[in-house]
C-alpha positions as CSV (number, residue, x, y, z in Angstrom):
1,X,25.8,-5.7,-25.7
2,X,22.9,-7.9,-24.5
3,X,23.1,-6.6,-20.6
4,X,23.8,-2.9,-22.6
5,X,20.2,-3.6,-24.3
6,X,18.5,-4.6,-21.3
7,X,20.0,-1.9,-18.7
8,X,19.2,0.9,-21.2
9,X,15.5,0.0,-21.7
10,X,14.8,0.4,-18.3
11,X,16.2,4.1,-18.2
12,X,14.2,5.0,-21.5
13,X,11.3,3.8,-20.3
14,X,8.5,5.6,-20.9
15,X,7.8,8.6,-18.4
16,X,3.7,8.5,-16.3
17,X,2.1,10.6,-19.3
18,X,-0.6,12.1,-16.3
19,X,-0.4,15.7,-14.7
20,X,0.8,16.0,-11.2
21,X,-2.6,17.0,-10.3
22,X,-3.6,13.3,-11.7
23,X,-0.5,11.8,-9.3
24,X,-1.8,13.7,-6.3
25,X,-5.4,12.4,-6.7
26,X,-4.2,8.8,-7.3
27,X,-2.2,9.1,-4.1
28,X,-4.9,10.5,-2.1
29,X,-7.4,8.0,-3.9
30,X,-5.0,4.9,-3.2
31,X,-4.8,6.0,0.4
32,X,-8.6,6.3,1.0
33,X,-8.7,2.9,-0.4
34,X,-6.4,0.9,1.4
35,X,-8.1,3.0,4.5
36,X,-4.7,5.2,5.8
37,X,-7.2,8.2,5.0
38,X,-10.1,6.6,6.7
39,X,-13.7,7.9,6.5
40,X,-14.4,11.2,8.2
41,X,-10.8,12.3,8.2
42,X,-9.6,15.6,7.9
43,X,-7.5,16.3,5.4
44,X,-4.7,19.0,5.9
45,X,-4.9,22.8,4.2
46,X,-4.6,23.4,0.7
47,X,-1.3,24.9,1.7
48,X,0.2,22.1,4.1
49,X,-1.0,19.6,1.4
50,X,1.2,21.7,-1.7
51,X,4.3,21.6,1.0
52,X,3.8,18.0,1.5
53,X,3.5,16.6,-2.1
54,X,5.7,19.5,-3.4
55,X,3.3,20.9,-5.8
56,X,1.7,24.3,-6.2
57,X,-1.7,24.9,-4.3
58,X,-3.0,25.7,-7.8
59,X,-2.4,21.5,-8.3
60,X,-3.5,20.9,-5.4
61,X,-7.1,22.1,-6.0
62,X,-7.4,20.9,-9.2
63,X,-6.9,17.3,-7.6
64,X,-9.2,17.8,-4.8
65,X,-12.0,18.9,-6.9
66,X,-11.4,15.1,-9.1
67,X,-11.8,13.6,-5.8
68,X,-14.7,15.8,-4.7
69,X,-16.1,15.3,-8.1
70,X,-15.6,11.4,-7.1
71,X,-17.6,11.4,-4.5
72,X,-14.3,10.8,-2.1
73,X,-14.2,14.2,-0.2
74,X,-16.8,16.5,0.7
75,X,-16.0,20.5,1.8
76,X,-17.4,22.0,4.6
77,X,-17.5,25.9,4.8
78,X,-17.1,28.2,7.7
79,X,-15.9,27.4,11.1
80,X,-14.4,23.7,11.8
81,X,-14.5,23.4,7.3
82,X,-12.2,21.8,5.3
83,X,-11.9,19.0,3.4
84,X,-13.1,15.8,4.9
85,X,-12.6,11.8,3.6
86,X,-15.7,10.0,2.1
87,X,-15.6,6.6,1.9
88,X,-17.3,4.7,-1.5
89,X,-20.5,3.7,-0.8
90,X,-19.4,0.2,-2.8
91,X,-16.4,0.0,-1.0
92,X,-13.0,0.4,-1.5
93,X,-12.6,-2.6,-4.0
94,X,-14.5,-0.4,-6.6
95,X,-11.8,1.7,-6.6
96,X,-9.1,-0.8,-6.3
97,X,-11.0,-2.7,-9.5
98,X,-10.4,1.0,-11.2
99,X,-7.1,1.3,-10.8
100,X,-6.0,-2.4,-12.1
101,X,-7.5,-1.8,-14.9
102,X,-4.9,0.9,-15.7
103,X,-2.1,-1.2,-15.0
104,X,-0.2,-3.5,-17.3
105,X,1.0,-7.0,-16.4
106,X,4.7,-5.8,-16.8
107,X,3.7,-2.6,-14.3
108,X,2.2,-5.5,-11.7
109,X,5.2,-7.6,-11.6
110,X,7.8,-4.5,-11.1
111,X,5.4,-3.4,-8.5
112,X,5.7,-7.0,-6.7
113,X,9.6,-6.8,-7.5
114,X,10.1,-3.6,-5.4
115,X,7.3,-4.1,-2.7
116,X,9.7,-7.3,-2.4
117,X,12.6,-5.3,-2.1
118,X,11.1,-3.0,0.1
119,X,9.0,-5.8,2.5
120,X,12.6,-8.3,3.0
121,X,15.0,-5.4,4.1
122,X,12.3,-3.7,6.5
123,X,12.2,-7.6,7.4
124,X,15.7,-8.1,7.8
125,X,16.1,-4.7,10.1
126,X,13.2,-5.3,11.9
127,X,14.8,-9.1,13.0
128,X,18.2,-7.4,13.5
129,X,16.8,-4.7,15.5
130,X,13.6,-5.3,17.6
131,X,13.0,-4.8,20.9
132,X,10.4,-6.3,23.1
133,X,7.9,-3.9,22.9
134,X,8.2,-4.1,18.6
135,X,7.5,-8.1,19.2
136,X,4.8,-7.2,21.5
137,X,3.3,-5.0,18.5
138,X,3.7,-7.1,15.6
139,X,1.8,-10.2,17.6
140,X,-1.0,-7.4,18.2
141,X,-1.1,-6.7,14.7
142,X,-1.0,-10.2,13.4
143,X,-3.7,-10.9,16.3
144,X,-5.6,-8.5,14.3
145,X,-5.5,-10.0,11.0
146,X,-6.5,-13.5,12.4
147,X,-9.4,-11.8,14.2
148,X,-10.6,-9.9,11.0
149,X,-13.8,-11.3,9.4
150,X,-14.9,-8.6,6.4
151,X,-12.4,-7.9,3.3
152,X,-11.7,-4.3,4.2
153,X,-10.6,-5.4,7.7
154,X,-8.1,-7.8,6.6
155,X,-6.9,-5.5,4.3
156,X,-6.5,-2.5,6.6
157,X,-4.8,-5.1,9.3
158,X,-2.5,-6.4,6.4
159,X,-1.6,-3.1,5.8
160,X,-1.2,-2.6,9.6
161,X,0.9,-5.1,9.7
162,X,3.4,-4.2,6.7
163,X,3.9,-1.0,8.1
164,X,4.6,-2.2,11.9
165,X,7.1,-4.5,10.5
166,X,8.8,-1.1,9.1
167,X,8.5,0.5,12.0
168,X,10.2,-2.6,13.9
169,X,12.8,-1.9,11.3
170,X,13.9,1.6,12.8
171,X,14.4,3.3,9.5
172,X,12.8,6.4,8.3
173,X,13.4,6.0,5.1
174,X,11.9,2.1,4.4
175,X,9.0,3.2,7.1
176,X,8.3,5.9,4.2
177,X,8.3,4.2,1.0
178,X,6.2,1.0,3.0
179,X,3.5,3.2,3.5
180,X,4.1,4.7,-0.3
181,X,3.7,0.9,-1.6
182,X,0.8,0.3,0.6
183,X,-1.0,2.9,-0.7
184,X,0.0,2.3,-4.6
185,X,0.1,-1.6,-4.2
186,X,-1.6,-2.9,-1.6
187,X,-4.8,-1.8,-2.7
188,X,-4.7,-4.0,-5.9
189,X,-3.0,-7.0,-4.0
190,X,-6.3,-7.5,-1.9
191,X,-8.1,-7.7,-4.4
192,X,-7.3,-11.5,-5.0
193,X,-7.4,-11.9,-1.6
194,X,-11.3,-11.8,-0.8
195,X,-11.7,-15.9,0.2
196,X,-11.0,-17.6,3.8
197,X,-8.3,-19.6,2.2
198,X,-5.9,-17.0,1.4
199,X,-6.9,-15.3,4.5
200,X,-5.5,-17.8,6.6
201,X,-2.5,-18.5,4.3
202,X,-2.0,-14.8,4.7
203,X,-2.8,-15.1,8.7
204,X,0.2,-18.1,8.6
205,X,2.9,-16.5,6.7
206,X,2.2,-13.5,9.2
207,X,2.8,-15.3,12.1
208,X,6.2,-17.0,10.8
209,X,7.8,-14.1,10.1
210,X,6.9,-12.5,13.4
211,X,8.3,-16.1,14.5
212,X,11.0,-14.8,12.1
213,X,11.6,-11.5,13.2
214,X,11.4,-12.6,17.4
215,X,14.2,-15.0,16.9
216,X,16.1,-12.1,15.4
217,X,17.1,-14.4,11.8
218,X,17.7,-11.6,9.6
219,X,17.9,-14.1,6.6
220,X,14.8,-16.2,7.3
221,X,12.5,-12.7,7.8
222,X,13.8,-11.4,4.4
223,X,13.2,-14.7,2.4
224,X,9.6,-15.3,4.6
225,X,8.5,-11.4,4.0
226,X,9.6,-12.0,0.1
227,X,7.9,-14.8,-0.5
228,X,4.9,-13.2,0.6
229,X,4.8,-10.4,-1.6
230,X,5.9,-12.7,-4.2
231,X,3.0,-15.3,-3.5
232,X,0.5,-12.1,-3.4
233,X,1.9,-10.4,-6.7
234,X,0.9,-13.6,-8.4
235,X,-1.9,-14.6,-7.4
236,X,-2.9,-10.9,-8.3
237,X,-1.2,-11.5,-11.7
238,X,-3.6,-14.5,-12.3
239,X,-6.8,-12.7,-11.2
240,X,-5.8,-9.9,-13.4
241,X,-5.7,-12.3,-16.3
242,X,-9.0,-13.5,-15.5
243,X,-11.0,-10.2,-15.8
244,X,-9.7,-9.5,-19.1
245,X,-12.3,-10.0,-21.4
C-alpha cells in the first residue's frame, strides 16, 4: 500500500495551472536565455510557429505580444519584417533569476532527476556509438568551454556541449528532449555557476567524460554525465535556498 501511495501521487499531481500561450512564451523566453534564440534572430511565421508548438496562431500571438511586451522581440513591418530576438539589456540571468523564483525546491530536484536521465543515456549512446569526427567535435566544444571567460559564454558553450554529446548519441529523440531541458533547465543551473571555481570543475568533468565517451565506456559516461547534472542540481538547490528571504 505504501509504493500504492507513493506511485499514485505522482500521477495526481497537480497539472501547470498556466495557458498554452504562458507555455509558449516560457519556451521561447527560456530559449533566448540560455542563447539557442540568440540576439537578432529571426523567428519563424506566426503560422510555422502554431505547426511547431501545436497550438492555434491565435496562441501564438498572444505569446509573442508577452514577449514583445518584455522587451524580448521587436516586429518589423513591411519587406524583410517579422519578428526578431532581443536580448535583455541585464542579461540573461535576469531572466533566469525570474523564472527560479517560480519554481519549488521539489520542481528543481525532479528537474535534476530527469536532465539526469536524459544527460547519462545520451552519454551512454554517445560512448557506444561515436565516430571520429563526434570525438573531434566534443573536444571542440569542451575547448570552448575552457576558453570561455564571461558567464553567458560558459553557459552557451555548456549548453553546446550537452547538446553535442546528444548528437554523438545518434538519437532523434534524446537529441530533442536535450535541447527541451536545456532550454527549461539549464538556464537556472547557471545561475550558481557564475565563479572560476565551478568553471573549471565544470571545464574537468567535461573533459572526463569526453575521456569517457572516446574510450567508448558506456558505464563510466553515464555515471560521469550523472554526476554532473547531479553536482549542478545541487549546488542550484543551495543557491536557491540562499535567496529566499
Amino acid at each position: 500500500m505504501q509504493f500504492y501511495g507513493r506511485a499514485t501521487a505522482a500521477v495526481f499531481a497537480p497539472l501547470e495551472s498556466t495557458s498554452r500561450s504562458a507555455r509558449v512564451a516560457r519556451r521561447l523566453t527560456d530559449a533566448i536565455a540560455l542563447g539557442l534564440l540568440p540576439d537578432g534572430e529571426q523567428l519563424p511565421g506566426e503560422a510555422d510557429l502554431a505547426q511547431q508548438f501545436g497550438v492555434s496562431t491565435v496562441t501564438i500571438r498572444e505569446s509573442l505580444s508577452v514577449l514583445r511586451q518584455e522587451g524580448l522581440i521587436e516586429t518589423r513591418r513591411g519587406r524583410g519584417g517579422g519578428s526578431f530576438v532581443r536580448e535583455p539589456v541585464d542579461g540573461p540571468a535576469v531572466l533566469a533569476k525570474r523564472r527560479l523564483a517560480e519554481v519549488s525546491l521539489l520542481e528543481l530536484r525532479d528537474l535534476g532527476d530527469l536532465y539526469a536521465a536524459i544527460a547519462g543515456s545520451a552519454a551512454a549512446l554517445a560512448a557506444r556509438r561515436n565516430d571520429t569526427e563526434d570525438v573531434r567535435q566534443l573536444r571542440r566544444a569542451a575547448s570552448q568551454l575552457a576558453d570561455a571567460q564571461k558567464p553567458d559564454a560558459r553557459r552557451r558553450a555548456d549548453a553546446q556541449f550537452h547538446i553535442q554529446v546528444a548528437v554523438a548519441a545518434q538519437s532523434a529523440r534524446l537529441y530533442h528532449e536535450e535541447v527541451a531541458m536545456q532550454a527549461e533547465f539549464g538556464t537556472l543551473l547557471w545561475l550558481a555557476f557564475g565563479d572560476d571555481d565551478s568553471h573549471e570543475q565544470m571545464v574537468t568533468s567535461c573533459d572526463a567524460l569526453v575521456a569517457a565517451i572516446e574510450a567508448r565506456d558506456t558505464d563510466l559516461a553515464r555515471r560521469t554525465a550523472e554526476q554532473r547534472v547531479a553536482d549542478a542540481t545541487a549546488r542550484l538547490i543551495d543557491y536557491h535556498l540562499a535567496q529566499e528571504p
